[in-house]
Backbone as a chain_set.jsonl record, in Angstrom:
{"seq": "XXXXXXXXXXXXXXXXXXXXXXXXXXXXXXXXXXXXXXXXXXXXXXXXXXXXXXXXXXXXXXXXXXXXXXXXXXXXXXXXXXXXXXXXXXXXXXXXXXXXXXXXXXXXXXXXXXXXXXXXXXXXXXXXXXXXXXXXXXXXXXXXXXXXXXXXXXXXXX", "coords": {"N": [[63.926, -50.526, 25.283], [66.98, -49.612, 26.979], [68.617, -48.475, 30.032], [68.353, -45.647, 32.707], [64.854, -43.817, 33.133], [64.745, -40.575, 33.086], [63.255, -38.193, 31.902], [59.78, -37.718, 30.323], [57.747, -37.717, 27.417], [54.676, -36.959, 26.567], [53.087, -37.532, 23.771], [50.376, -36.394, 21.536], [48.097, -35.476, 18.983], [47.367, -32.903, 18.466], [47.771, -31.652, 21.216], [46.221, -31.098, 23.199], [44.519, -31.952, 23.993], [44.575, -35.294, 24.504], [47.472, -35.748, 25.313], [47.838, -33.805, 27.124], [45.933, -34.316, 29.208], [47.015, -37.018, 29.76], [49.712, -36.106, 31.055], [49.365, -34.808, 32.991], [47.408, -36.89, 34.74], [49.764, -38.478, 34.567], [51.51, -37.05, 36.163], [49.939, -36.907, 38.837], [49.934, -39.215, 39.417], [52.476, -39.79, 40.032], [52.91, -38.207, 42.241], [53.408, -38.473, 45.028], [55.358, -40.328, 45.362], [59.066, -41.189, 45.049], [59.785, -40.786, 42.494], [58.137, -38.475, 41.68], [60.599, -36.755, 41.819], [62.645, -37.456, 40.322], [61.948, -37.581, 37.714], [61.263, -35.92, 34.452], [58.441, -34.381, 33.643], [56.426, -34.118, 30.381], [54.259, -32.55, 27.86], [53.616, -32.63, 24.267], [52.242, -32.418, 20.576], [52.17, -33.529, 17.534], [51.416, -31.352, 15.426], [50.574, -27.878, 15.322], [48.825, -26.587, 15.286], [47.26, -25.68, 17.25], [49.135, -24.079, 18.994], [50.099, -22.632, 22.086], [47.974, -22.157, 23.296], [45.425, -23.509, 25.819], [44.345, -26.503, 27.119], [41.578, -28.675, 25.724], [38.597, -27.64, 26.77], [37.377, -29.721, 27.597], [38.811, -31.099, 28.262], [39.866, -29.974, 30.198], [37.867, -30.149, 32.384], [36.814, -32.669, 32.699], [39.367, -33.398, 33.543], [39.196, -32.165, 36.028], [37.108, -32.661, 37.386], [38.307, -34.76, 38.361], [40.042, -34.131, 40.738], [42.399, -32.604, 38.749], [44.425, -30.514, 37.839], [44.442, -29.061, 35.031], [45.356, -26.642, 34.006], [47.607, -25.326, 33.963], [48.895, -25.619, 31.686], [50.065, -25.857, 28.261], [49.541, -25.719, 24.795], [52.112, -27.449, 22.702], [53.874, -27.64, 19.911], [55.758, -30.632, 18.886], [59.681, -30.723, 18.873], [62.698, -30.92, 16.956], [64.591, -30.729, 19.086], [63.606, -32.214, 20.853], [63.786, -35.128, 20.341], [66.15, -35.756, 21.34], [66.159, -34.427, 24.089], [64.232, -35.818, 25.168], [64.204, -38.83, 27.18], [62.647, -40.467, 26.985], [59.682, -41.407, 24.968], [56.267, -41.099, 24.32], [53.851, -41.898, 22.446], [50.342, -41.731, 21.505], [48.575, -42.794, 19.929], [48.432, -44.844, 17.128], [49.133, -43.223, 14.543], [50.299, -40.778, 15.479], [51.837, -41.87, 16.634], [53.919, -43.153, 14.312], [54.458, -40.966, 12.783], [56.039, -39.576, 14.651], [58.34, -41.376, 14.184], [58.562, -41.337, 12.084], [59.91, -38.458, 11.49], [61.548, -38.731, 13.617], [65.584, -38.43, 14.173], [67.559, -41.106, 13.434], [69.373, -42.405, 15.377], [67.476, -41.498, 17.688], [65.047, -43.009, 17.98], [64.804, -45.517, 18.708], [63.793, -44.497, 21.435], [60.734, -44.063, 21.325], [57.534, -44.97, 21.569], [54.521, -46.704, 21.452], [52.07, -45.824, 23.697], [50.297, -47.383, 25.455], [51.382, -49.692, 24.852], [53.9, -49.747, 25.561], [53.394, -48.984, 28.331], [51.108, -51.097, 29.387], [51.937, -52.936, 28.165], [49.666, -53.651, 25.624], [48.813, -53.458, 22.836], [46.782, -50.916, 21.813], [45.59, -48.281, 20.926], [45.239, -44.827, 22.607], [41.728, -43.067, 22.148], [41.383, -40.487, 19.926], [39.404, -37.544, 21.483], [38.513, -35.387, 20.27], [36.784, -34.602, 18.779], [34.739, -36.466, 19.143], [31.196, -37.178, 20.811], [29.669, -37.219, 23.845], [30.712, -39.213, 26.371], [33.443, -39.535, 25.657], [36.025, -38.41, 26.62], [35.764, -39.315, 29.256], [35.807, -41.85, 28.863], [38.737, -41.564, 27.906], [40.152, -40.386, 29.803], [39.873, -42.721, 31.965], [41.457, -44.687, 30.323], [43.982, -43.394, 30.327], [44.31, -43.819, 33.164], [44.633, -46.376, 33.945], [47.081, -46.71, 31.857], [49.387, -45.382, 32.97], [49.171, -45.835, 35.595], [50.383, -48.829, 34.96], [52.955, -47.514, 33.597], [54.179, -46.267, 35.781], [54.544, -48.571, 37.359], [56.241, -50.072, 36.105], [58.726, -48.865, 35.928], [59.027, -48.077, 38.724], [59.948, -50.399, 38.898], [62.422, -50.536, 38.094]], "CA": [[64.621, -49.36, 25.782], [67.51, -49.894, 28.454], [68.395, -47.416, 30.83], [67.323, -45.289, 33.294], [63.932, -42.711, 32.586], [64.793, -38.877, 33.597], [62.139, -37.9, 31.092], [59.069, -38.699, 29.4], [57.037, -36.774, 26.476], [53.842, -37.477, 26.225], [52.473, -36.953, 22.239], [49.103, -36.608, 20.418], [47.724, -34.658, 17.485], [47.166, -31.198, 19.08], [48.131, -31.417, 22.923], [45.167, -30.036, 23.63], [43.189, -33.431, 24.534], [45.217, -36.548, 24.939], [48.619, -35.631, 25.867], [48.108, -32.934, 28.647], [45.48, -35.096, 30.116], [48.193, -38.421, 30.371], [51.007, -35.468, 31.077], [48.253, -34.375, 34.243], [47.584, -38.712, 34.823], [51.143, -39.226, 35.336], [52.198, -36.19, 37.532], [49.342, -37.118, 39.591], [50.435, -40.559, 40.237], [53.797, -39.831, 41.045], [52.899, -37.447, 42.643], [53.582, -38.645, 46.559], [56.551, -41.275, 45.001], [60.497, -40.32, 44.998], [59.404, -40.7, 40.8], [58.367, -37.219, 41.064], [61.555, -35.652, 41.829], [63.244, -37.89, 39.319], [60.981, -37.369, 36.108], [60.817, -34.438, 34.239], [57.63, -34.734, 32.278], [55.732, -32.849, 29.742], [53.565, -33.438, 26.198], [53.448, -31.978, 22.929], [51.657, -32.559, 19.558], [52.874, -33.74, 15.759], [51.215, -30.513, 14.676], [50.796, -26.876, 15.587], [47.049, -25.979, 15.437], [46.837, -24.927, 18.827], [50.265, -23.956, 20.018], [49.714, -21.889, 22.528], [46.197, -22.661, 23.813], [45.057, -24.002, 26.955], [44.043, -27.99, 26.769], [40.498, -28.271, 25.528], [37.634, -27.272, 27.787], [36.035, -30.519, 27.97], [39.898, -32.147, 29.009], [39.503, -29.695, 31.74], [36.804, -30.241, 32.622], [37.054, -34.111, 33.388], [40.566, -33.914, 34.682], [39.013, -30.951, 37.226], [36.672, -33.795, 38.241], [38.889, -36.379, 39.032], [41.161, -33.196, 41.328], [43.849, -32.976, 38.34], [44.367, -29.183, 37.231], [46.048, -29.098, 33.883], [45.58, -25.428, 33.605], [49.027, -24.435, 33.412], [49.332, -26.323, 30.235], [49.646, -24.777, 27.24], [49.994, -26.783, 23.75], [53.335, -26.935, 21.819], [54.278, -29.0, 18.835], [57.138, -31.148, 19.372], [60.628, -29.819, 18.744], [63.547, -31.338, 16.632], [65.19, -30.548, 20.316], [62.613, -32.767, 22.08], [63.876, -36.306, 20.668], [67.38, -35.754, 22.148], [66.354, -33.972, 25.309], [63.485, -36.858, 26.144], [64.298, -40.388, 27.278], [61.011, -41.808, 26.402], [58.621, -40.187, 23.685], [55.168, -41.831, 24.319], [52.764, -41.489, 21.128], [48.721, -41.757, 22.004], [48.143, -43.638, 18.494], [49.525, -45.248, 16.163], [49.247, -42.105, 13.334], [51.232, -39.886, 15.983], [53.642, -43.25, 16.527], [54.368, -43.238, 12.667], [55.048, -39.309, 12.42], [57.3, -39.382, 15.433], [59.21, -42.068, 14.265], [59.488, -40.568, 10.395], [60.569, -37.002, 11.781], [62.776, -38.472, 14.767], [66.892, -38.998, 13.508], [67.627, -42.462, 13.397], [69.56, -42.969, 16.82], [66.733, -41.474, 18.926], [64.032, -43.648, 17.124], [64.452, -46.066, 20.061], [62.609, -44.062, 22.669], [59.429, -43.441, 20.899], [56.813, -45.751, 21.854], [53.158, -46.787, 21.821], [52.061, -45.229, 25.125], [49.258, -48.474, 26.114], [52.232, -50.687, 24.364], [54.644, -49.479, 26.489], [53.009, -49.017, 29.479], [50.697, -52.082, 29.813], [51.813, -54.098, 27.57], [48.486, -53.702, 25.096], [48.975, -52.683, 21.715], [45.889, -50.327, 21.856], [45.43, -46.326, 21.097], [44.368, -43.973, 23.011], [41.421, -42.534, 21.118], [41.216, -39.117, 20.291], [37.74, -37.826, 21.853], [38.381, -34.219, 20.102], [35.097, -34.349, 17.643], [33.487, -37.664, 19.579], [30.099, -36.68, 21.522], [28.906, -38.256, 24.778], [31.48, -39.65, 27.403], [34.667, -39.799, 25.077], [36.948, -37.757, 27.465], [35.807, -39.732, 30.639], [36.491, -42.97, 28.451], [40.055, -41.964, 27.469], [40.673, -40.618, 31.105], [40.15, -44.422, 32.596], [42.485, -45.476, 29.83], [45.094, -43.238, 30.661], [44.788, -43.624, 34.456], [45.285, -47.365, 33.462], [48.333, -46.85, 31.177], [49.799, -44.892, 33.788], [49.391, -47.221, 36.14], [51.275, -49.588, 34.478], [54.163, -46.836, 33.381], [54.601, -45.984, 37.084], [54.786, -49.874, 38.297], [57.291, -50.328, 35.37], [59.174, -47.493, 36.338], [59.262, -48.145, 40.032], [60.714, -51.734, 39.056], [63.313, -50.789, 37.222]], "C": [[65.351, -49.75, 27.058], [67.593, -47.943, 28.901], [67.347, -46.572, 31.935], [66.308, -43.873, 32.689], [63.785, -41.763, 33.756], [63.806, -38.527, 33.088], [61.307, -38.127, 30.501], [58.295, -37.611, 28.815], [56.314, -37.33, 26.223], [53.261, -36.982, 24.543], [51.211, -37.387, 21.841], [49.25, -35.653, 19.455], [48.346, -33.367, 18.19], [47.552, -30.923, 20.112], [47.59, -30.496, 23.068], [43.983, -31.031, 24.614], [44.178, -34.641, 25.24], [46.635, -36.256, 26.332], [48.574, -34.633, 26.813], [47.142, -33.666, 29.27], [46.437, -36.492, 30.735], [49.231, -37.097, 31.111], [49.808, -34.92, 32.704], [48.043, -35.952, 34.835], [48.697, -38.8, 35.892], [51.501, -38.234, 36.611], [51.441, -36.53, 38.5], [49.733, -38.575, 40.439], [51.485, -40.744, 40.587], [54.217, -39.001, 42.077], [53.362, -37.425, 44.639], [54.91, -39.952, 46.436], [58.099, -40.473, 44.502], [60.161, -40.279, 43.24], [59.365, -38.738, 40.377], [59.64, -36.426, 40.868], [62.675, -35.911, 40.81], [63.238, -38.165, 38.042], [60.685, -36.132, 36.09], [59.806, -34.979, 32.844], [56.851, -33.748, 31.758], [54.987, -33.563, 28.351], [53.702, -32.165, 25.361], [52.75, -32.578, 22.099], [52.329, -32.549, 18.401], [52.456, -32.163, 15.468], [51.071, -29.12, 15.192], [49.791, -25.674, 15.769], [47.031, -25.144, 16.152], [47.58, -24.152, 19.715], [49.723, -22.153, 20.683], [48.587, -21.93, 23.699], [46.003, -23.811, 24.653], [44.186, -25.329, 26.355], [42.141, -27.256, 26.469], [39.733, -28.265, 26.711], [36.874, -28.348, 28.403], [37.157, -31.518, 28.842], [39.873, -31.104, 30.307], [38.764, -29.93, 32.635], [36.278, -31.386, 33.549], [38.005, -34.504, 34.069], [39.832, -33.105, 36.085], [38.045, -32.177, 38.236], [36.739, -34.945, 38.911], [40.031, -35.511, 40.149], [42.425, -33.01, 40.685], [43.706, -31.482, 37.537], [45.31, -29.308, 36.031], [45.54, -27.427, 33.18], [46.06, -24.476, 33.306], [49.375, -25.07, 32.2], [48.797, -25.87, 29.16], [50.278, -25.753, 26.101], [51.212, -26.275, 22.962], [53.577, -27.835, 20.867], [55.805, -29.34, 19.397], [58.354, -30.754, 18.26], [61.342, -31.01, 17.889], [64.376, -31.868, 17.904], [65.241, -32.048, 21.265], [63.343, -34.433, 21.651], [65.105, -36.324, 21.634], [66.977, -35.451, 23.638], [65.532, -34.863, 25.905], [63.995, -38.373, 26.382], [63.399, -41.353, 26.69], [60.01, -40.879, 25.529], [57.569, -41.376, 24.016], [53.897, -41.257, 23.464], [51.544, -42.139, 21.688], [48.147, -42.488, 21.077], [49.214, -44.165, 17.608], [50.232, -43.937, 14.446], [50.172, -41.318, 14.504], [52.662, -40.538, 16.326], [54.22, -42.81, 15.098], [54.998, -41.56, 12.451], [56.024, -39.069, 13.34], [58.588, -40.162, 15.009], [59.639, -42.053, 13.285], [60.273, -39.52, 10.758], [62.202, -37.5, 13.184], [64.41, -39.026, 14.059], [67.152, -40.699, 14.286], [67.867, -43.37, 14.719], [68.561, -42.491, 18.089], [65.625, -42.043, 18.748], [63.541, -44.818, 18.247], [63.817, -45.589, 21.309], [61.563, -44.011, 22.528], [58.843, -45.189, 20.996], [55.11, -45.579, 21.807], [53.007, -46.694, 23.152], [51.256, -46.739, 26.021], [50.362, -49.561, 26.076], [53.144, -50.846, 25.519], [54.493, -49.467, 27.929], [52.483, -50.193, 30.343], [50.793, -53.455, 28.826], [51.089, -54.754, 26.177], [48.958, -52.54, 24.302], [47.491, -51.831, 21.189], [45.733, -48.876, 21.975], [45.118, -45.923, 21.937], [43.422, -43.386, 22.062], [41.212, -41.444, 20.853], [39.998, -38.792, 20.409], [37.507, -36.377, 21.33], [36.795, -33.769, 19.575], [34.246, -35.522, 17.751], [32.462, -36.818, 20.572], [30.185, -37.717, 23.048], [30.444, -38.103, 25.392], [32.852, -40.139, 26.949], [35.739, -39.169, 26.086], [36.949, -38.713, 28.801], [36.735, -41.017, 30.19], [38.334, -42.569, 28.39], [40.923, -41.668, 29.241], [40.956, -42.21, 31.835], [41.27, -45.324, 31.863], [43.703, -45.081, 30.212], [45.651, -43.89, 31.888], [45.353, -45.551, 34.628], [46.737, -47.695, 32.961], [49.339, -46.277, 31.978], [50.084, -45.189, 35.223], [50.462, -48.531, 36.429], [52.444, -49.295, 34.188], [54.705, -46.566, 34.954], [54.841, -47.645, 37.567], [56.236, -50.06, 37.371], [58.674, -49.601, 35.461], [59.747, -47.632, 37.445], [60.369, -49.86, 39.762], [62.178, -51.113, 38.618], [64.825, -49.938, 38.313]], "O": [[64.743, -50.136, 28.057], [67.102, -46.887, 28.502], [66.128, -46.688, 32.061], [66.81, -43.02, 31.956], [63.168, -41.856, 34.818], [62.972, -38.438, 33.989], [61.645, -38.99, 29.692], [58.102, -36.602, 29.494], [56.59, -38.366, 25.618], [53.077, -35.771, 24.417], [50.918, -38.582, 21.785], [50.3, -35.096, 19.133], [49.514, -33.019, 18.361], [47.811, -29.723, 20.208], [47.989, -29.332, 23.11], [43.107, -30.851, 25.46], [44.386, -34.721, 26.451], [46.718, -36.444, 27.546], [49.602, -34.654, 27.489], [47.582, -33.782, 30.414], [46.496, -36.845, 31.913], [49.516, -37.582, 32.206], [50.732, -34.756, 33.5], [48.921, -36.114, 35.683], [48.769, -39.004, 37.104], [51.715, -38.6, 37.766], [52.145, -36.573, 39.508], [49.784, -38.847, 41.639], [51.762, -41.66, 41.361], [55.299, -38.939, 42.661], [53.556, -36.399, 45.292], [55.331, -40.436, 47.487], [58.203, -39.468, 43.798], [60.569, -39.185, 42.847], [59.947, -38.024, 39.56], [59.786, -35.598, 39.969], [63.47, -35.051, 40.433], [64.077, -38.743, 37.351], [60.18, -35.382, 36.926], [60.035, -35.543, 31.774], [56.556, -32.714, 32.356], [55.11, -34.716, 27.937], [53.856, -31.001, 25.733], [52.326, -33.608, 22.624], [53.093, -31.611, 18.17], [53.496, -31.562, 15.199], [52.0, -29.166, 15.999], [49.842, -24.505, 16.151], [46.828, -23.957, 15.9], [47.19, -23.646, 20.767], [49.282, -21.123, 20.172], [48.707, -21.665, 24.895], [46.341, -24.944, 24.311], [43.487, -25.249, 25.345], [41.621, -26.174, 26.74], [40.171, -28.869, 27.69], [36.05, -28.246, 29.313], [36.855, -32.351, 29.696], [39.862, -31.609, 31.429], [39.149, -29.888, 33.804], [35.648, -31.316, 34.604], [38.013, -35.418, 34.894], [40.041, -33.619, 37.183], [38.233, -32.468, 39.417], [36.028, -35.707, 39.567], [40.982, -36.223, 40.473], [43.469, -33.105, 41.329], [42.866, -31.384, 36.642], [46.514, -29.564, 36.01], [45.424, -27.22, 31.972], [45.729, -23.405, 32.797], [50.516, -24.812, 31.817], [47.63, -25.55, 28.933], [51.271, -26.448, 26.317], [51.396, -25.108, 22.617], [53.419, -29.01, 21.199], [56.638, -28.686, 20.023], [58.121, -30.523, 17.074], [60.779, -32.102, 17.967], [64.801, -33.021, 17.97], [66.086, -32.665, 21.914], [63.497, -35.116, 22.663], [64.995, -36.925, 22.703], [67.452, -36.22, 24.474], [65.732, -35.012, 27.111], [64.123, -39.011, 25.337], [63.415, -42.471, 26.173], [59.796, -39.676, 25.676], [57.975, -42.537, 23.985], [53.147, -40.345, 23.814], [51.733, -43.142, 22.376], [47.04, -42.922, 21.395], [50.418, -43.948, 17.469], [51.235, -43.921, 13.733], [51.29, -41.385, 13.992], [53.835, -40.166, 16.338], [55.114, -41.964, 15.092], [56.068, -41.312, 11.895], [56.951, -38.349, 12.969], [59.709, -39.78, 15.343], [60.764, -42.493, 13.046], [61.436, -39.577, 10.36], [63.257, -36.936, 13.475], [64.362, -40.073, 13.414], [66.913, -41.14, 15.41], [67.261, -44.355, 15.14], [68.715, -42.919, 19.233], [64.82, -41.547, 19.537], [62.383, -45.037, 18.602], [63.354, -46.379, 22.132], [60.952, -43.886, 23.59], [59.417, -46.226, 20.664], [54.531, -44.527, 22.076], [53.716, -47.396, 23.874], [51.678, -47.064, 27.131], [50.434, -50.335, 27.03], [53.179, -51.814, 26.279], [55.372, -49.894, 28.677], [52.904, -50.476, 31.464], [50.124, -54.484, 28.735], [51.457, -55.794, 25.631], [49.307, -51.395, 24.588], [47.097, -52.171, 20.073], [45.748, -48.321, 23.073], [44.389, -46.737, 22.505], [43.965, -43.067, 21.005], [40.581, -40.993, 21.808], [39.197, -39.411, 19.709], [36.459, -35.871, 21.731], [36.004, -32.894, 19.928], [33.329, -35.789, 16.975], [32.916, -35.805, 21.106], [30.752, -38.807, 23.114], [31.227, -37.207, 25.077], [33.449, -40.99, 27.609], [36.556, -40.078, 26.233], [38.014, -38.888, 29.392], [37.826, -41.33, 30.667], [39.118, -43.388, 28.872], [41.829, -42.324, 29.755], [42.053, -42.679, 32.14], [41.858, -46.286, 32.358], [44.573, -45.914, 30.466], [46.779, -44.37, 32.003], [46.306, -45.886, 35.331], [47.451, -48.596, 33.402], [50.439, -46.731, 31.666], [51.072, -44.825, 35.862], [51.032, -49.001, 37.413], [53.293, -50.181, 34.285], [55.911, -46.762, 35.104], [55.668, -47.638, 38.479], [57.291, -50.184, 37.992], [59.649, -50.075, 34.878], [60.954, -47.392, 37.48], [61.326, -50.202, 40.456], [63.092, -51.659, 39.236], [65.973, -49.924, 37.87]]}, "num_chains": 1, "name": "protein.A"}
């Protein structure tokens, strides 16, 4: 991907788990960098389950414990709109890679990316922790704040 990044869309299943926790991640870390005023970011979901509905209780829960409110976030499936209007589409798996990149028209096919791929380099999912038990949410938090990490250094270089 050349150019410069105005926008970035974060995507999972539902944007209820993954993608408003990275879309909470990133604002947080650009959050004191000229980045914020020059990224407009946001997430959505391949599907439509939830639209509407506040991230799950348990992604609140763990972002609230790291000081990251994603309580104004409300889930939306992603738009026809959304490949054109985002610069960068960042998919959480490879099953939400593959559906973005069947549904997106041909010339915006280049923005959509593996989010770990893209970010650090590491062709590695995020995993979804919707119906895992135990410490799945904390785990995918450390991955994001990782991948995010790496999207903000990449970012700042460029």
């Amino acid at each position: 991907m050349s150019g410069e990044v105005k926008s970035i869309l974060f995507v999972c299943m539902g944007n209820i788990c993954r993608s408003p926790m990275v879309e909470g991640v990133f604002k947080s870390a650009i959050e004191d960098t000229p980045l914020a005023k020059q990224i407009y970011v946001d997430s959505a979901g391949t599907g439509s389950w939830h639209e509407g509905n506040l991230p799950d209780p348990r992604a609140v829960q763990i972002m609230q414990r790291y000081d990251i409110d994603i309580t104004d976030q409300r889930s939306r499936p992603i738009s026809r709109y959304d490949y054109a209007k985002f610069d960068l589409i960042l998919a959480m798996d490879h099953d939400n890679l593959d559906l973005l990149i069947a549904n997106a028209p041909i010339e915006e096919q280049h923005k959509i990316h593996l989010f770990m791929d893209y970010a650090s380099g590491e062709d590695v999912p995020i995993p979804d922790p919707y119906y895992g038990k135990g410490d799945g949410f904390d785990i995918v938090y450390h991955m994001l704040v990782k991948g995010c990490d790496g999207l903000v250094a990449k970012l700042e270089a460029k």
